[in-house]
C-alpha positions in Angstrom: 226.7 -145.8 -68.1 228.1 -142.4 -67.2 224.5 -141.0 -67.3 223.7 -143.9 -64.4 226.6 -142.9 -62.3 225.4 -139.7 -62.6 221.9 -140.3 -61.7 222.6 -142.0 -58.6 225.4 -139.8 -57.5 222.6 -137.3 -57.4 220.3 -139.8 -55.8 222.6 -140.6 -52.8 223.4 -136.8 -52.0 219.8 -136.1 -51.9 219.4 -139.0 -49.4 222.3 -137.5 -47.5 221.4 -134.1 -47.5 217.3 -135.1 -46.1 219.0 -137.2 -43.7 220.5 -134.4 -42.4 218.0 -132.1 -42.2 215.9 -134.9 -41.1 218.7 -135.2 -38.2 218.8 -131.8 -37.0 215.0 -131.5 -37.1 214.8 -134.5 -34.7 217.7 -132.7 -32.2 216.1 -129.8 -32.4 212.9 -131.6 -30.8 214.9 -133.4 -28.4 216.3 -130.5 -26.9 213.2 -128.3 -27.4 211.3 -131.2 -25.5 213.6 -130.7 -22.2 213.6 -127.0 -22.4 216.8 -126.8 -23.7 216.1 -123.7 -26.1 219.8 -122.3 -26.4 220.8 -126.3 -27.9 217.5 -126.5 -29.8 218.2 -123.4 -31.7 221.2 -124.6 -33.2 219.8 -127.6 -35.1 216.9 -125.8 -35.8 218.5 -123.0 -37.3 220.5 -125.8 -39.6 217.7 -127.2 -40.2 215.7 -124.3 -41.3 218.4 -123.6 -44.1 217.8 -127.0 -45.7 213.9 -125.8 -45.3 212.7 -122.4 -45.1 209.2 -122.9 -45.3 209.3 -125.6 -42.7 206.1 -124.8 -40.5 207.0 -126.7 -37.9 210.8 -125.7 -37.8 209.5 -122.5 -38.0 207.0 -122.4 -34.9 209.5 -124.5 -32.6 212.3 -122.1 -33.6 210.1 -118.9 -33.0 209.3 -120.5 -29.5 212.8 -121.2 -28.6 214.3 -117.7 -29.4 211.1 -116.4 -27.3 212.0 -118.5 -24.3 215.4 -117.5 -25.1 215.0 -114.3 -25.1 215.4 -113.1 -28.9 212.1 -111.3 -29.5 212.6 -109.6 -32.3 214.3 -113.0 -34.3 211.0 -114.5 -32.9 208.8 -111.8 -34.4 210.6 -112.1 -38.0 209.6 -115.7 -38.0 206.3 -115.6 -36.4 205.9 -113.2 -39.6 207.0 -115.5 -42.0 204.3 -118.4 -40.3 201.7 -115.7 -40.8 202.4 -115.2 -44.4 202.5 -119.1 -44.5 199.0 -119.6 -43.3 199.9 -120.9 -39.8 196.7 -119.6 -38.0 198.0 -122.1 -35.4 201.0 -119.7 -34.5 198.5 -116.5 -34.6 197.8 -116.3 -31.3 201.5 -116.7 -30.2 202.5 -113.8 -32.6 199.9 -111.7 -30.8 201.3 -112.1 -27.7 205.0 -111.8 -29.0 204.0 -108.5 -30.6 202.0 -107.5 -27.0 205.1 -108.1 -25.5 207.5 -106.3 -28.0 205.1 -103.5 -27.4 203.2 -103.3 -31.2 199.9 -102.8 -29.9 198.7 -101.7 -32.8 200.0 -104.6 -35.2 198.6 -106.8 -32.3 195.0 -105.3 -32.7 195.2 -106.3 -36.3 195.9 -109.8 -35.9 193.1 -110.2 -33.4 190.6 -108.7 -35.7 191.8 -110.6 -38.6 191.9 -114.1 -37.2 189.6 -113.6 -34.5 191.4 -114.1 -31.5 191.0 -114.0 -27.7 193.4 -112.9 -25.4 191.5 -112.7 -21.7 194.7 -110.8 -20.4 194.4 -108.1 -23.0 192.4 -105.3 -22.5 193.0 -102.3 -25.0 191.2 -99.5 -22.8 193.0 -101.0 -19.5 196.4 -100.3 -21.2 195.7 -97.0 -22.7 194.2 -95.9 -19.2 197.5 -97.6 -17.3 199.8 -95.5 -19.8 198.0 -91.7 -19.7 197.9 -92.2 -15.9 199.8 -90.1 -13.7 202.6 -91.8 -12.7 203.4 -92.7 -8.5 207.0 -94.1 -9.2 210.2 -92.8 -11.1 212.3 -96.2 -12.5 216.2 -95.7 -13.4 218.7 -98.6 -14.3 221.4 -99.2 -11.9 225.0 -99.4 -12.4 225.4 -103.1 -11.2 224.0 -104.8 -14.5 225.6 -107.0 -17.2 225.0 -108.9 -20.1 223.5 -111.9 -18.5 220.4 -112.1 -15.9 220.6 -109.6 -12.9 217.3 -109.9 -10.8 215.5 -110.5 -7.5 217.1 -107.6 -4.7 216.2 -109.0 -1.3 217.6 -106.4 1.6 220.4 -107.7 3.9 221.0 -104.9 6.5 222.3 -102.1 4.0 223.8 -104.3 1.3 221.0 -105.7 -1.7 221.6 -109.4 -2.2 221.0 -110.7 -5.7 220.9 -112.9 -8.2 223.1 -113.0 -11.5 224.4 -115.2 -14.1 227.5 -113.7 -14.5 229.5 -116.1 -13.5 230.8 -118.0 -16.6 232.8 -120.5 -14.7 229.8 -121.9 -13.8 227.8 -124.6 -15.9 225.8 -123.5 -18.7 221.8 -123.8 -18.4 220.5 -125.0 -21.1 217.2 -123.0 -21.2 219.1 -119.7 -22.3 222.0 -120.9 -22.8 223.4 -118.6 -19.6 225.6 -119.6 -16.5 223.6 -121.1 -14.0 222.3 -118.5 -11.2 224.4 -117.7 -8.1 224.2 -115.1 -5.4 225.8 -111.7 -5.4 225.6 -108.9 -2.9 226.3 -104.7 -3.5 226.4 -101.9 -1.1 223.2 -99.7 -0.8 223.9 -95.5 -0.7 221.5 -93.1 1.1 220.3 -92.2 -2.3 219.4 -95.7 -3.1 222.4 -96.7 -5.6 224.3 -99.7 -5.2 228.1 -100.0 -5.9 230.9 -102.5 -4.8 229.2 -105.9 -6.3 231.0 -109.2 -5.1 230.2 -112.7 -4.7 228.1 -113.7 -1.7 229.8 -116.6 -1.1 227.7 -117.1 2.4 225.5 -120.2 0.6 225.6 -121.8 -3.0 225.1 -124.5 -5.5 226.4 -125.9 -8.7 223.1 -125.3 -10.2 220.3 -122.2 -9.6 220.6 -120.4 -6.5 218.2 -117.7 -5.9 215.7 -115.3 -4.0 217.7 -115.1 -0.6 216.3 -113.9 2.5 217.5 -113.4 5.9 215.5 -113.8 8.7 217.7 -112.3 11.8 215.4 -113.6 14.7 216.0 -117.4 13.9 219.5 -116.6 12.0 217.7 -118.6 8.9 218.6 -117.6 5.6 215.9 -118.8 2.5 216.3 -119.0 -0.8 215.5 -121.1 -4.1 217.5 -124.0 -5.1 217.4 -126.9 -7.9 216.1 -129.5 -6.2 219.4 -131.4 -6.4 222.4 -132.7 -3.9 226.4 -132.9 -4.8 225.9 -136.1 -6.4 222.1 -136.5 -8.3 219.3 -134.1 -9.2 216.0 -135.2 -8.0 213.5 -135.4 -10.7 209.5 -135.5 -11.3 207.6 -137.4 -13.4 208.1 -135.6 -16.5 211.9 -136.0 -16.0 212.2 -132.2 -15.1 214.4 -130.7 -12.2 212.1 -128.7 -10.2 212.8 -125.5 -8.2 212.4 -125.8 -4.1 212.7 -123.2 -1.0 215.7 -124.5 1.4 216.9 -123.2 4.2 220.4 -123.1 5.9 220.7 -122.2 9.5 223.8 -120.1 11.0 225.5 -121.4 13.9 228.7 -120.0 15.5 229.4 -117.8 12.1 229.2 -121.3 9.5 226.4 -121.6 7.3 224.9 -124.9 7.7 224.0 -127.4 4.8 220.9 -126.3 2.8 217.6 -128.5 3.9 214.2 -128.1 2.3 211.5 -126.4 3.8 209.1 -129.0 4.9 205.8 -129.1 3.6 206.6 -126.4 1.1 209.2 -128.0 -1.2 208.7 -131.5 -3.4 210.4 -133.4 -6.0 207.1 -133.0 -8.0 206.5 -129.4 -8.2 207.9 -126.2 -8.4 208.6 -123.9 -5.1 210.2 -120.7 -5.4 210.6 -117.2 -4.5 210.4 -117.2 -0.5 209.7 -113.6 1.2 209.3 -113.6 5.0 206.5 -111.2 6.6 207.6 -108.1 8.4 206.8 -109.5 11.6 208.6 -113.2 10.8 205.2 -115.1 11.2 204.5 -116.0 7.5 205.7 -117.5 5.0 205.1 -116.3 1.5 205.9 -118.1 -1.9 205.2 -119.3 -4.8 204.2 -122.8 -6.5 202.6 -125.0 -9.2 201.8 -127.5 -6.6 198.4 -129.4 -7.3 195.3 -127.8 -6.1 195.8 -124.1 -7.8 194.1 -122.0 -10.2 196.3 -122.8 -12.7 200.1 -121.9 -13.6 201.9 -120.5 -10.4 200.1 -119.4 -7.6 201.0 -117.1 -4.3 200.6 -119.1 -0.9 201.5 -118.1 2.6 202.0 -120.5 5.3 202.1 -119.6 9.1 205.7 -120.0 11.2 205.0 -120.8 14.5 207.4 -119.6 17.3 208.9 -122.8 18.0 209.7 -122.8 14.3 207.7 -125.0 12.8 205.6 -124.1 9.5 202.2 -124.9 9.1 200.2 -126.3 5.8 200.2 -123.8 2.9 197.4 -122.0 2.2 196.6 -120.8 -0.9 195.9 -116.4 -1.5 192.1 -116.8 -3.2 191.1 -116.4 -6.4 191.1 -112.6 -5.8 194.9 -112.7 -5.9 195.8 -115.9 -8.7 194.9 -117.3 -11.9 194.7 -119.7 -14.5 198.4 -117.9 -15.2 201.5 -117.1 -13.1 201.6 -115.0 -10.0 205.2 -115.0 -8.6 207.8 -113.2 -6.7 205.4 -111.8 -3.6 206.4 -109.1 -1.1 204.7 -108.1 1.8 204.8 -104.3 3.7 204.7 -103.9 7.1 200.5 -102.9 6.6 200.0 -105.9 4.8 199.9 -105.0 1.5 201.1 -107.5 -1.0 202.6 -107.1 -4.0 203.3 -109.7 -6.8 203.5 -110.2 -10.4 201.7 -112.1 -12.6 201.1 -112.3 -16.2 197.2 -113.8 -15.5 195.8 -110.4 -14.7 195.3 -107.8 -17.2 197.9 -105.5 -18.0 200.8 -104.2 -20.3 202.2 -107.4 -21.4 204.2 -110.6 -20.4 204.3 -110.2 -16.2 203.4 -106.9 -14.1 203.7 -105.8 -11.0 200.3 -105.6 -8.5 199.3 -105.1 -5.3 196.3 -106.0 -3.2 195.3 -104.8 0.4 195.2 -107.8 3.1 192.5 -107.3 6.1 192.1 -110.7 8.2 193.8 -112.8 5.4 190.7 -111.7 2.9 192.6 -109.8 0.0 191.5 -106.7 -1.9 190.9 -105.9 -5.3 194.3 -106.6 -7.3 195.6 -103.4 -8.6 198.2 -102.6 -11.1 201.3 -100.5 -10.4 201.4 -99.1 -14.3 204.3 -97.1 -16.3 207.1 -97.0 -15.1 207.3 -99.5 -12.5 205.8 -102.2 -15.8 206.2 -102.3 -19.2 205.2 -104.8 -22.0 207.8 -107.0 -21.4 208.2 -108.8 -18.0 208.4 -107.0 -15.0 209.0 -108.5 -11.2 210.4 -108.9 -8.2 210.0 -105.4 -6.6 210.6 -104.6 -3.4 210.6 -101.6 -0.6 212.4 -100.3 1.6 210.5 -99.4 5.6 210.1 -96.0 4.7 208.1 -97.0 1.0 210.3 -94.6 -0.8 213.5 -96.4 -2.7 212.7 -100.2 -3.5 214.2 -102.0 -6.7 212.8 -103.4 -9.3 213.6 -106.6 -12.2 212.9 -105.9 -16.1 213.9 -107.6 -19.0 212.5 -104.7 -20.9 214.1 -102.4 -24.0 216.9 -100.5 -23.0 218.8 -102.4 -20.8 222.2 -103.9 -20.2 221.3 -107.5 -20.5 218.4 -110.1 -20.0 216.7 -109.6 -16.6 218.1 -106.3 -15.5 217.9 -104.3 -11.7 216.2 -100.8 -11.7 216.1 -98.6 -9.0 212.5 -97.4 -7.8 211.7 -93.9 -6.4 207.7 -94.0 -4.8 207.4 -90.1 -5.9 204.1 -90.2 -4.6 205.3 -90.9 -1.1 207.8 -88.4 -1.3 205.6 -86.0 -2.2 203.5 -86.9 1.0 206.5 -86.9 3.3 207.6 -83.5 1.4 203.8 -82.0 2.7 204.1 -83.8 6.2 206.9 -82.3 6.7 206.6 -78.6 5.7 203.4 -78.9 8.1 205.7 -80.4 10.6 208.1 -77.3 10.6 205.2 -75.1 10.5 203.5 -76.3 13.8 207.2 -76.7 15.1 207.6 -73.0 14.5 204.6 -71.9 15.7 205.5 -74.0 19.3 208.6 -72.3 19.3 207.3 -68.8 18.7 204.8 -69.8 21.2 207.1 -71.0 23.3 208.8 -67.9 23.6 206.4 -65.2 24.2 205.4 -67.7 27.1 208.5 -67.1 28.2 208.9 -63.4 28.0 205.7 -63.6 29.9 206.8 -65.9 32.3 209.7 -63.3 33.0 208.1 -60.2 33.6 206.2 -62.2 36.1 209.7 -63.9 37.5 210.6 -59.9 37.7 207.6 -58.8 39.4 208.0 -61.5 41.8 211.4 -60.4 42.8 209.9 -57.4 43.3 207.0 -58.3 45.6 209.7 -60.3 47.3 212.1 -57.5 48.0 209.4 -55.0 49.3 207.9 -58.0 52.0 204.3 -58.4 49.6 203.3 -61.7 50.4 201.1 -63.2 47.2 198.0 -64.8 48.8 198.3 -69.0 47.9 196.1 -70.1 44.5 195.1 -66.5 43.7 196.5 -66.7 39.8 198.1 -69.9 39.1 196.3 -73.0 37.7 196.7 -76.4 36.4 193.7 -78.3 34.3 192.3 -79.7 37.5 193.0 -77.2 40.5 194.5 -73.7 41.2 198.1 -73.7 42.7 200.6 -71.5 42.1 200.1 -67.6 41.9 201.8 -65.7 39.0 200.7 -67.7 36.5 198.1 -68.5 33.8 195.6 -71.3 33.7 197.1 -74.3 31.6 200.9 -72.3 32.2 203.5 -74.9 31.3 205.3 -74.9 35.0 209.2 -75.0 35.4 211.2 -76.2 38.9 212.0 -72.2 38.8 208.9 -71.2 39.2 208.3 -74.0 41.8 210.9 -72.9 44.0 210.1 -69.4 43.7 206.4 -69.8 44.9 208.0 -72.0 48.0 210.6 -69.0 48.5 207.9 -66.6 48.6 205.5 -68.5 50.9 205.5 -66.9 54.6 208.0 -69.0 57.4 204.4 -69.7 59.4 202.7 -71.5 55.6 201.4 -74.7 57.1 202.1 -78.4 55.2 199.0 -78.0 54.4 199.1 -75.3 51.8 202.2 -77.1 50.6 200.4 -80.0 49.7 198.2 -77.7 47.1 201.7 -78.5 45.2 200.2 -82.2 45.3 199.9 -84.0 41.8 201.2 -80.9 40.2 203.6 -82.3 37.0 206.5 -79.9 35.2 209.3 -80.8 33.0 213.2 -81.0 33.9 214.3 -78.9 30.8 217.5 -79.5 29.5 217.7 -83.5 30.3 217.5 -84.3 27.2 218.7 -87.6 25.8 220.5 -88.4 22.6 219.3 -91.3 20.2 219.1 -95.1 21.9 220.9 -93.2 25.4 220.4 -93.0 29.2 223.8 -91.3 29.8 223.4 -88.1 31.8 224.6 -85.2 30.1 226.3 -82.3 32.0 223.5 -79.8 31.0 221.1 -82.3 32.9 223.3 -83.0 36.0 222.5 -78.9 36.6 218.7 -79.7 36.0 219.0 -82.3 38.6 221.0 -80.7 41.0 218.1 -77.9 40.9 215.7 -80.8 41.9 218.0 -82.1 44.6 218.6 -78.8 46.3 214.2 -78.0 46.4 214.1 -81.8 47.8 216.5 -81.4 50.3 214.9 -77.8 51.2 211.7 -79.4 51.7 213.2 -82.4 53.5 208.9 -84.1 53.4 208.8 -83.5 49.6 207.8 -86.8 47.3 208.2 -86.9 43.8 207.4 -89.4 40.6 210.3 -89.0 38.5 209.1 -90.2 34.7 211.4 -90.5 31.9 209.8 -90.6 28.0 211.1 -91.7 24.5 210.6 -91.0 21.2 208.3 -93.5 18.9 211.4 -95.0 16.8 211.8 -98.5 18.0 209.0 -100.7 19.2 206.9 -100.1 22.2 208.4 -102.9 24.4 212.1 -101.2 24.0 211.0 -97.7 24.3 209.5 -98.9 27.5 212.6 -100.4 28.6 214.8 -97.1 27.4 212.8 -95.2 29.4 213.2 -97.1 32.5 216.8 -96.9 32.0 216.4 -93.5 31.6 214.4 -92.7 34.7 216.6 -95.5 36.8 219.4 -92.8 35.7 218.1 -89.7 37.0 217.2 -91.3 39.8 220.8 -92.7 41.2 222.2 -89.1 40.0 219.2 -87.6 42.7 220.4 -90.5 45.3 223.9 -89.5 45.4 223.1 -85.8 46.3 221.9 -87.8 49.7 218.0 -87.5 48.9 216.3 -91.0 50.0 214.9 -93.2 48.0 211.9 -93.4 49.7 210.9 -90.1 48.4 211.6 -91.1 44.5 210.1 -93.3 42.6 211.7 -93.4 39.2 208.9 -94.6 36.0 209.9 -95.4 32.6 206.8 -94.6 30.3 208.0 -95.3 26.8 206.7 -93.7 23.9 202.8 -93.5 24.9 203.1 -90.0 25.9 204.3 -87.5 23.4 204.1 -83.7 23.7 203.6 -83.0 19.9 202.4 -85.2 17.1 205.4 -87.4 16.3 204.0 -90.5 16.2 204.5 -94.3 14.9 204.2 -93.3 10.9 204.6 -89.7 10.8 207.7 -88.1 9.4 209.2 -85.7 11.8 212.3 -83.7 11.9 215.5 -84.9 15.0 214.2 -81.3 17.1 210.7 -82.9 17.6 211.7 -86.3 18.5 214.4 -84.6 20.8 211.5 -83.2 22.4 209.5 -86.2 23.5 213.3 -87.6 24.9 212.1 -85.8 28.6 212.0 -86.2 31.7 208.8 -85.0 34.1 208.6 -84.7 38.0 205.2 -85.2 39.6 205.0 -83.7 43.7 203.6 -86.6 45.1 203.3 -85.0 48.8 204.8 -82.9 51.1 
């Protein structure tokens, strides 16, 4: 009898312990079925002790520290499948050991089980990693334990996303806070310091991928698809991402909306970047109609604000996998990543060219800016020098970390345009001034001529590009109101209008008036410059004169033209209130179109040669 008893003691405890194997096999599904990796990890992990040699326990929990990011628990168990026959799992464990950066334990398990990766191409990767590289990556000091990624600019703070807030809920795909928004100061050198909460917008659940668009006062970003009191679901039961938007009027945020046409209960919408110029749209989504996974679309914003139908990149740009987080320069050039394209490993970072909305070939930025593991989000700042950068690669702080991106490849460029700037600038300058030694021994000898009664025969020496003028001087001689008023000092009592007007359409600069950055204000070296111009005028009561005013190329064409007015309109009331008419001044503000050297829109130059195009010129209109 006590042998019974025994017997189905043993019996029972059996029962009890299956069930509860059974049990935490069956919660580990459930949660592993809503993407809830950091719960389904727990029963699995209970589970797996009752049964070590549980294939499917084994696979699920190998998938759910993956998605949870713990590679290298994934890889020990994706071993143990392989040494249980689970070809199923191979080609899984390939791409965890791609990604974990084993490319040569990865070659071995494609030959032996004859795999196919299309993303993996051996010589690509080998050519990406000897290559020379254009960027220098560093981790930044803003970083914790949990995810720290997408930098979108904000005047000359980086805002970003961060799940370092524990007080928020937990999301159950990591097992992290969800996301909120967090903003840090930017330094000239590119490093960011003094993080705090950027309590501007926010949700109870993911908040993300802010942008700013200061024309409209609209700020973007990627929200849950949710409100305070539901979250608004697809047909799979899933919460999808969307793109909101919440306007800011009379300094309140207002409440988040969706973007029409872009965002839907049924699909995901994320990762909003607004073109340079604020007439596009870029994002990214799963929405029906793609090649597969996430794609890049743009769609067009009109000026009365509306948004047109997106419109899908091309097949040049997406694929059967995920291209996300876009960002567009100034020239058009966008970048992305996308784990579809061949590369290093889980997402990279590419670019393609954009002429007339037809994309280049799709190009990969290589080592640094990615690695194996997944790299995304990069961004740059105007001058294509520091951007930032999002990693969950080895040697971090946390999961998705923020690097800091030097393009050494621009700064080399700037580096040479520069040097050959300073080298044309001296050679002006020394050019400048043996001009003007000339231009005084021939001051001197005029003095001379003038104190012994020679009277210089008109247009025997001097001429501009079209006509001879003024004697003394050189052909193509860079004129000065000195030299002006000398010639008219030196010209006989009984000289005729006539030979005055050969001073007709003649042009010379006003030296020093010379304006500082964004100013029209009339500095006291100038007021001398325009006294000078004053006293010839009122000397020569039928003199006319064009009085033109010049910028530098920072700024846009339409406000240099405006500056420049401004700037002219203020030499020309200075002139006015020495009692000259205004009838003989017209006052012309011609922007930026007419530089002296080569400081153009694009090319680095030092303050002294954009000081120089900051002038004023006076053309004699008539006498």
């Amino acid at each position: 009898m006590k042998k019974v008893f025994l017997c189905l003691l043993f019996i029972l405890s059996m029962i009890k312990i299956s069930q509860a194997q059974n049990l935490n096999k069956v919660l580990g599904d459930n949660y592993f079925n809503h993407l809830a990796y950091a719960k389904a990890i727990k029963f699995y992990e209970k589970a797996l002790r009752k049964d070590s040699t549980n294939l499917h326990i084994l696979s699920h929990l190998a998938q759910s520290y993956k998605n949870s990011g713990h590679f290298c628990k994934a890889e020990e168990l994706y071993d143990l499948l392989r040494a249980e026959k689970d070809t199923s799992s191979m080609e899984a464990y390939a791409h965890l050991l791609i990604y974990n950066n084993k490319y040569g334990r990865a070659d071995r398990l494609i030959t032996q089980y004859n795999l196919v990766l299309p993303t993996y191409k051996k010589q690509l990767i080998d050519s990406l990693m000897s290559a020379e590289p254009d960027y220098e990556v560093s981790i930044t000091g803003i970083n914790t334990e949990y995810s720290d990624f997408r930098p979108c600019f904000l005047n000359d703070n980086l805002i970003f996303s961060s799940a370092r807030d524990t007080s928020k809920n937990e999301y159950e795909w990591n097992g992290q806070p969800y996301l909120s928004l967090f903003q840090a100061d930017i330094s000239e050198n590119g490093h960011l310091s003094d993080v705090r909460r950027f309590t501007k917008v926010d949700s109870r659940y993911h908040i993300s991928s802010f942008q700013y668009v200061r024309r409209d006062r609209l700020a973007f970003f990627t929200m849950n698809n949710t409100n305070a009191f539901s979250s608004s679901k697809d047909g799979n039961n899933e919460v999808n991402l969307g793109i909101y938007l919440s306007k800011l009027e009379r300094g309140i945020w207002q409440k988040p909306e969706p973007v029409e046409k872009v965002s839907s209960k049924d699909y995901n919408s994320a990762h909003p970047f607004f073109s340079p110029h604020n007439d596009r749209l870029y994002f990214s989504s799963n929405r029906p109609g793609g090649f597969g996974g996430s794609d890049i679309y743009y769609a067009d914003v009109y000026t009365d604000g509306m948004i047109g139908d997106p419109v899908n990149c091309g097949e040049s740009i997406n694929t059967p996998g995920d291209e996300v987080y876009p960002f567009v320069l100034p020239n058009g050039v966008l970048y992305f990543s996308s784990n579809g394209h061949p590369g290093l490993g889980g997402l990279d970072v590419f670019c393609a060219t954009n002429e007339d909305d037809l994309f280049g070939e799709v190009q990969n930025l290589g080592v640094p800016v990615n690695s194996s593991r997944d790299d995304f989000s990069f961004i740059l700042m105007e001058d294509q020098i520091t951007g930032y950068l999002s990693s969950n690669r080895s040697g971090g702080v946390g999961d998705d970390d923020i690097y800091l991106v030097k393009n050494t490849r621009q700064i080399e460029a700037n580096a040479i345009a520069k040097a050959e700037a300073e080298r044309r600038a001296k050679e002006e300058a020394l050019k400048k001034a043996k001009l003007a030694e000339e231009q005084k021994k021939k001051n001197q000898l005029a003095q001379k001529n003038k104190a012994i009664g020679t009277n210089v025969p008109l247009g025997s020496e001097i001429m501009t590009p079209e006509k001879t003028v003024l004697p003394g001087l050189t052909p193509g001689k860079e004129l000065t109101i000195e030299s002006i008023t000398e010639f008219l000092d030196a010209m006989q009592p009984e000289s005729s209008i006539s030979d005055k007007n050969q001073l007709k359409d003649l042009k010379f600069r006003l030296y020093n008036i010379i304006f500082d950055f964004n100013s029209w204000d009339i500095k006291a070296e100038a007021a001398k410059e325009l006294d000078k111009l004053a006293d010839l005028m009122k000397k020569h009561s039928s003199m006319t004169i064009e009085l033109s005013s010049h910028t530098d190329c920072r700024g846009n064409n339409a406000y240099n033209k405006v500056l420049s007015q401004a700037r002219a309109d203020a030499a020309l009331k200075y002139i006015l209130k020495q009692g000259i008419s205004i009838n003989r001044i017209e006052a012309v503000g011609d922007g930026e179109q007419k530089p002296v050297n080569h400081c153009i829109d694009g090319v680095d130059c030092p303050e002294v040669l954009h000081q120089e195009n900051r002038r004023v010129e006076v053309l004699i209109t008539g006498f």
